[in-house]
PDB file with SEQRES, HELIX, SHEET and CRYST1 records, atoms N, CA, C and O in Angstrom:
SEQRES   1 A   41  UNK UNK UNK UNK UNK UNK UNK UNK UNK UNK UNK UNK UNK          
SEQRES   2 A   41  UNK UNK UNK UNK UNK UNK UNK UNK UNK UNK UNK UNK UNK          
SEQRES   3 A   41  UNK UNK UNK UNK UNK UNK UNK UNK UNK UNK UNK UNK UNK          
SEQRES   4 A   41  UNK UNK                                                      
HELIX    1 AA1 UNK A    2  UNK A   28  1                                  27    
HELIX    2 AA2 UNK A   30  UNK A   40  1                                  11    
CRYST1    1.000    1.000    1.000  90.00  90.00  90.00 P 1           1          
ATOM      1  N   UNK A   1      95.117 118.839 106.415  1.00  0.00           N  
ATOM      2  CA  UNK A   1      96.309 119.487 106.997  1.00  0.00           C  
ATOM      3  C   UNK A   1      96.907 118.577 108.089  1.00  0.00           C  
ATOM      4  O   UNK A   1      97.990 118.017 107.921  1.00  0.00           O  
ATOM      5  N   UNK A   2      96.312 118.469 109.000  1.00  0.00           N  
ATOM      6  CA  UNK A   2      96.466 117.432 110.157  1.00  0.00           C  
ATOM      7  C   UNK A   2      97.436 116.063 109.617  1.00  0.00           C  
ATOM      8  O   UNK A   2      98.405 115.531 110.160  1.00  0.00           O  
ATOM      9  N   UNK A   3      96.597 115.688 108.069  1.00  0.00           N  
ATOM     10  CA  UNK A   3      96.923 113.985 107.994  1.00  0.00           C  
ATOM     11  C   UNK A   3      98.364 114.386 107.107  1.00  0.00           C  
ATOM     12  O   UNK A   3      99.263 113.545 107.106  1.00  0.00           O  
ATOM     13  N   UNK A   4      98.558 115.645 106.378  1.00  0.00           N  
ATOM     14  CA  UNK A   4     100.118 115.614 105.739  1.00  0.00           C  
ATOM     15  C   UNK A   4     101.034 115.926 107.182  1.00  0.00           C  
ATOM     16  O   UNK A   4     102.145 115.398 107.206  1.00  0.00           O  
ATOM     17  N   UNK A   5     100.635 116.739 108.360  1.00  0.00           N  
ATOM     18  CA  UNK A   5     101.590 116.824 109.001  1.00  0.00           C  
ATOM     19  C   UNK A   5     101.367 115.744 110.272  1.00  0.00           C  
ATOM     20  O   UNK A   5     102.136 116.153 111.142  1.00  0.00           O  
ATOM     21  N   UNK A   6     100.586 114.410 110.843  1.00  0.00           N  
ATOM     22  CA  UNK A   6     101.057 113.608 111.181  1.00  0.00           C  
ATOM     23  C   UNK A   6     101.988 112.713 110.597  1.00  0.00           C  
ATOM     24  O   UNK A   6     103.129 112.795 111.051  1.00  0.00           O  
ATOM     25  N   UNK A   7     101.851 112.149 109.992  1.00  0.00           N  
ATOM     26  CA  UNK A   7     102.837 111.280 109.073  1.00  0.00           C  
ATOM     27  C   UNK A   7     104.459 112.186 109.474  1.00  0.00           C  
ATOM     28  O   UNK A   7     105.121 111.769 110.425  1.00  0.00           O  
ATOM     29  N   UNK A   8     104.820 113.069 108.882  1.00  0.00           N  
ATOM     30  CA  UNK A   8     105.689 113.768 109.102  1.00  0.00           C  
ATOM     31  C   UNK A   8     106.583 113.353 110.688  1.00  0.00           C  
ATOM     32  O   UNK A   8     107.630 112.805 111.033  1.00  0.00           O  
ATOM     33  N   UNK A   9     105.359 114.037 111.322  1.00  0.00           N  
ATOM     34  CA  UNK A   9     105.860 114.246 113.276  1.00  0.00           C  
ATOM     35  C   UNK A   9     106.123 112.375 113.354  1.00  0.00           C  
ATOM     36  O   UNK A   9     107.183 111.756 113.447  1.00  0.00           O  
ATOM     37  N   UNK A  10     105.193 112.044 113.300  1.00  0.00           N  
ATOM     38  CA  UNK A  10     105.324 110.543 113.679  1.00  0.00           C  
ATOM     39  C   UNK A  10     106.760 109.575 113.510  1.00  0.00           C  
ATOM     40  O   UNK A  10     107.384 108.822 114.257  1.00  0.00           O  
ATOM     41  N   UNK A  11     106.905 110.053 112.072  1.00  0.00           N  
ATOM     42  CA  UNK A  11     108.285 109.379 111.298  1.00  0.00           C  
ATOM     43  C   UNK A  11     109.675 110.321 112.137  1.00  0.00           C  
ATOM     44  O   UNK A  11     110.782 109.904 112.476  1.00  0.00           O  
ATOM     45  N   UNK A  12     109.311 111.154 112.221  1.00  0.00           N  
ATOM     46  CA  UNK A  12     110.645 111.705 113.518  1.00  0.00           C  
ATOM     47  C   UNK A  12     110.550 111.782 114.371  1.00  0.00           C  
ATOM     48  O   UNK A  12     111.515 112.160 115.035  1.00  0.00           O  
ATOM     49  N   UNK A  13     109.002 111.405 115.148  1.00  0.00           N  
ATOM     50  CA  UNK A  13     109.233 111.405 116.527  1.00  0.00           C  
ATOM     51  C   UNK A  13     109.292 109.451 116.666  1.00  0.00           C  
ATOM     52  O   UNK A  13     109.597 108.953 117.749  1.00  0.00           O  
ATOM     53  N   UNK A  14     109.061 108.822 115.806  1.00  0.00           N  
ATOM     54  CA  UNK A  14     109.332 107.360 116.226  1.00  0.00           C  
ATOM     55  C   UNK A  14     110.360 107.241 116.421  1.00  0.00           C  
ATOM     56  O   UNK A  14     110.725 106.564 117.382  1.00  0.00           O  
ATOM     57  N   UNK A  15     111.399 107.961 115.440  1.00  0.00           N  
ATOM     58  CA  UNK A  15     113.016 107.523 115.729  1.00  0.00           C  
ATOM     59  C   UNK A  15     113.242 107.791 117.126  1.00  0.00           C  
ATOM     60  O   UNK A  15     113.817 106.931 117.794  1.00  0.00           O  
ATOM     61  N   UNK A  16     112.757 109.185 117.813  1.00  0.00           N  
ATOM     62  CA  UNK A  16     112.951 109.134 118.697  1.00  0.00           C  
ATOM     63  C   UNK A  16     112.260 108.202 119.966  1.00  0.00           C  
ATOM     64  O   UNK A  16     112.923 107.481 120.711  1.00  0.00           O  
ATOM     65  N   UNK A  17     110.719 108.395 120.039  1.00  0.00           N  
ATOM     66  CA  UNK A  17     110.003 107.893 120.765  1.00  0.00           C  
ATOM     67  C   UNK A  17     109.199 106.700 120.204  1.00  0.00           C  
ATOM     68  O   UNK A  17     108.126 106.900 120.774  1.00  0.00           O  
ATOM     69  N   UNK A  18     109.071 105.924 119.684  1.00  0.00           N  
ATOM     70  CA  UNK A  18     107.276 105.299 119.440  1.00  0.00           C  
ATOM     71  C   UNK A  18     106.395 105.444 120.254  1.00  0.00           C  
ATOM     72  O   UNK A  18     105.282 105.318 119.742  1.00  0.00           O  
ATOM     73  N   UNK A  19     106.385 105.718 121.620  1.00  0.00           N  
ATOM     74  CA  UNK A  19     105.545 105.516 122.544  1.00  0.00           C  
ATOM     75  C   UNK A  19     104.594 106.784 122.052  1.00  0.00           C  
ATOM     76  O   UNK A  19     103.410 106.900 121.737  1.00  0.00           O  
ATOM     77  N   UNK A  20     105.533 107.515 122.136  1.00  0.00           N  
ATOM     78  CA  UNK A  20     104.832 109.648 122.286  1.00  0.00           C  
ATOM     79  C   UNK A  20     104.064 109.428 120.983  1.00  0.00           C  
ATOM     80  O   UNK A  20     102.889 109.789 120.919  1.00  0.00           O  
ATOM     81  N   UNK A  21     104.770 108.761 119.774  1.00  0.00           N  
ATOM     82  CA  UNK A  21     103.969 108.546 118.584  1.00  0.00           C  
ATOM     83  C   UNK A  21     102.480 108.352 118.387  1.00  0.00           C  
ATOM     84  O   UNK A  21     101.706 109.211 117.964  1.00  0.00           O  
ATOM     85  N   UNK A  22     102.169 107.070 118.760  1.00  0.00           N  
ATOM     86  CA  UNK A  22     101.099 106.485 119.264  1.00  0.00           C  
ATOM     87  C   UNK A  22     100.177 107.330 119.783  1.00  0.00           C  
ATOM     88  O   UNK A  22      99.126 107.523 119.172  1.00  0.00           O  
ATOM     89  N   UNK A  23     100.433 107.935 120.952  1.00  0.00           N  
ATOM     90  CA  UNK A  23      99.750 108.823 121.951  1.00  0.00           C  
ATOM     91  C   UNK A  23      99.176 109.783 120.763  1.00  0.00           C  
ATOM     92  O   UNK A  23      97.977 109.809 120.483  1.00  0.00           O  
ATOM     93  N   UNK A  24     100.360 110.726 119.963  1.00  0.00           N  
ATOM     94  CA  UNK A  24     100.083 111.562 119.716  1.00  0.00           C  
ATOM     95  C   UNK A  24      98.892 111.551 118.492  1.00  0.00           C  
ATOM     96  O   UNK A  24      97.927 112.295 118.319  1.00  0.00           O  
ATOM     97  N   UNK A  25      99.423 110.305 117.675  1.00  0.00           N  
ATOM     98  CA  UNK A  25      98.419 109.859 116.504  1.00  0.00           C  
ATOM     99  C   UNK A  25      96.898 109.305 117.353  1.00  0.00           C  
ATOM    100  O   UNK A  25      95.878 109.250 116.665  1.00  0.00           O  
ATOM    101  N   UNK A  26      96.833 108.982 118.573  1.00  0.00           N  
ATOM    102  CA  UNK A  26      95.327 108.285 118.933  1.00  0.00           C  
ATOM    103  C   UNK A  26      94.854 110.246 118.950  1.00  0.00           C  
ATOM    104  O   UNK A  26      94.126 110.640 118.038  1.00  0.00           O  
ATOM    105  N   UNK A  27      95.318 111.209 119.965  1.00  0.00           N  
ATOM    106  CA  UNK A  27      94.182 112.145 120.032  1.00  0.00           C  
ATOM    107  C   UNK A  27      93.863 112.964 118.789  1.00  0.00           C  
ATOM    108  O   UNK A  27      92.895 113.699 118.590  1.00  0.00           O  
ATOM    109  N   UNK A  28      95.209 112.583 117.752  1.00  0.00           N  
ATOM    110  CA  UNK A  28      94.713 113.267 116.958  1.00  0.00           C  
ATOM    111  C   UNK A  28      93.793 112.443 115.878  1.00  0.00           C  
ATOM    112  O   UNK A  28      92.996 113.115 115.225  1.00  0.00           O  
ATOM    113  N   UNK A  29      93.857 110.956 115.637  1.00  0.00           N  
ATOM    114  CA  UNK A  29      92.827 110.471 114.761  1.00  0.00           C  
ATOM    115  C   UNK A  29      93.066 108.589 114.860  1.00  0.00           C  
ATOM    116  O   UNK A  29      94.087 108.139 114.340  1.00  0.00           O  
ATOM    117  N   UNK A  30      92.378 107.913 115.332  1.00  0.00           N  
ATOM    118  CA  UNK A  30      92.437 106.928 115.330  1.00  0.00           C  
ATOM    119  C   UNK A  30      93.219 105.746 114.168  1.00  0.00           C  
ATOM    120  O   UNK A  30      93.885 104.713 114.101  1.00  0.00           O  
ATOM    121  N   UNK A  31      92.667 106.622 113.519  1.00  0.00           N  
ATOM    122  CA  UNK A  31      93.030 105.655 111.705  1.00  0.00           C  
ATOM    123  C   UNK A  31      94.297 105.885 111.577  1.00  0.00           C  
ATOM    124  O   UNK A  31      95.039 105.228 110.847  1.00  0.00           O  
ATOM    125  N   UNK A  32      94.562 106.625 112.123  1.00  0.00           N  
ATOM    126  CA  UNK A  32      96.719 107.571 111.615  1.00  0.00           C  
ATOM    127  C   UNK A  32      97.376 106.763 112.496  1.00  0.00           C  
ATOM    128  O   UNK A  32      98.529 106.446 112.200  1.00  0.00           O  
ATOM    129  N   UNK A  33      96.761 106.235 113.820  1.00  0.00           N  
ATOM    130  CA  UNK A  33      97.364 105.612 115.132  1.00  0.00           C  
ATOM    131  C   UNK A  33      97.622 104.472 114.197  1.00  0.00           C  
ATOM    132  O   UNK A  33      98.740 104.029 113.935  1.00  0.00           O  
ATOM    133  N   UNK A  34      96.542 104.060 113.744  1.00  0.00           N  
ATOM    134  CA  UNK A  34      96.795 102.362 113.137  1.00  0.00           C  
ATOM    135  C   UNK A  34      98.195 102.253 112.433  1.00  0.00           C  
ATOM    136  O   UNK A  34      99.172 101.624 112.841  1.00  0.00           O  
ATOM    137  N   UNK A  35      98.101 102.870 111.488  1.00  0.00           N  
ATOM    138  CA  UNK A  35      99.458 103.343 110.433  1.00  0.00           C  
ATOM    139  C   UNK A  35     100.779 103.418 110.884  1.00  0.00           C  
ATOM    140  O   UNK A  35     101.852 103.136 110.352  1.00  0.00           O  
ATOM    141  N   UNK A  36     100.286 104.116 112.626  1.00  0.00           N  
ATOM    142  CA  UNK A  36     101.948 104.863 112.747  1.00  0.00           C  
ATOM    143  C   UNK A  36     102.305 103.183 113.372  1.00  0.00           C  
ATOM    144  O   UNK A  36     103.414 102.722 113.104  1.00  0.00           O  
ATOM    145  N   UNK A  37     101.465 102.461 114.074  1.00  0.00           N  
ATOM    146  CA  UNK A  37     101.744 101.295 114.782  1.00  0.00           C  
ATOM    147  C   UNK A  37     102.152 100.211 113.880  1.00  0.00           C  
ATOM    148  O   UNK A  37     102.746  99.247 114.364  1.00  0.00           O  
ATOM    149  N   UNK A  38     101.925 100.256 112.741  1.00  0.00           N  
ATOM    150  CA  UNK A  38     102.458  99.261 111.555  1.00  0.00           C  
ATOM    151  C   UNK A  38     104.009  99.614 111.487  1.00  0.00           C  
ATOM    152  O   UNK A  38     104.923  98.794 111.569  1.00  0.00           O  
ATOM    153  N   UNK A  39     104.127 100.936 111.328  1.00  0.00           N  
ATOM    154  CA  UNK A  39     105.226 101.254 111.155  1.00  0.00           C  
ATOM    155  C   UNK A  39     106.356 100.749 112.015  1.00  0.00           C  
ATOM    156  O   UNK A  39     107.268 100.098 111.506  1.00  0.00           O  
ATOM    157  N   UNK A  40     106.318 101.090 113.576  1.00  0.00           N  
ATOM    158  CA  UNK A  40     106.733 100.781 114.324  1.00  0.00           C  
ATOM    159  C   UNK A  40     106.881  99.057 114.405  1.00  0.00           C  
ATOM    160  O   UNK A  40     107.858  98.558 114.964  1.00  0.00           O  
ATOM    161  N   UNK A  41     105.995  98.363 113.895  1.00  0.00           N  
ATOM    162  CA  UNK A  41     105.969  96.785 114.430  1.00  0.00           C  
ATOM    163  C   UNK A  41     106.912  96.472 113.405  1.00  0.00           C  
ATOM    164  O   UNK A  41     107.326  95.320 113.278  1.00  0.00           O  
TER     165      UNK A  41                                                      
END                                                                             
C-alpha cells in the first residue's frame, strides 16, 4: 500500500518540492528515497 501510494505523492510533490520528497520517502522507506532521488537528478 505504502509503495503504490509513495511513488504517486513523490511525483506531485517533486513538482512542487524535491526537498519534502526525499524527507518524506527516507521515513517512509529507504529504497523509495533512492528512486525518488534518481528522479529528481
Amino acid at each position: 500500500m505504502v509503495k503504490t501510494g509513495a511513488p504517486i505523492e513523490c511525483w506531485r510533490n517533486r513538482q512542487l518540492q524535491g526537498r519534502t520528497v526525499t524527507l518524506v520517502l527516507v521515513g517512509k522507506d529507504t529504497k523509495e528515497r533512492k528512486w525518488v532521488r534518481n528522479d529528481i537528478k
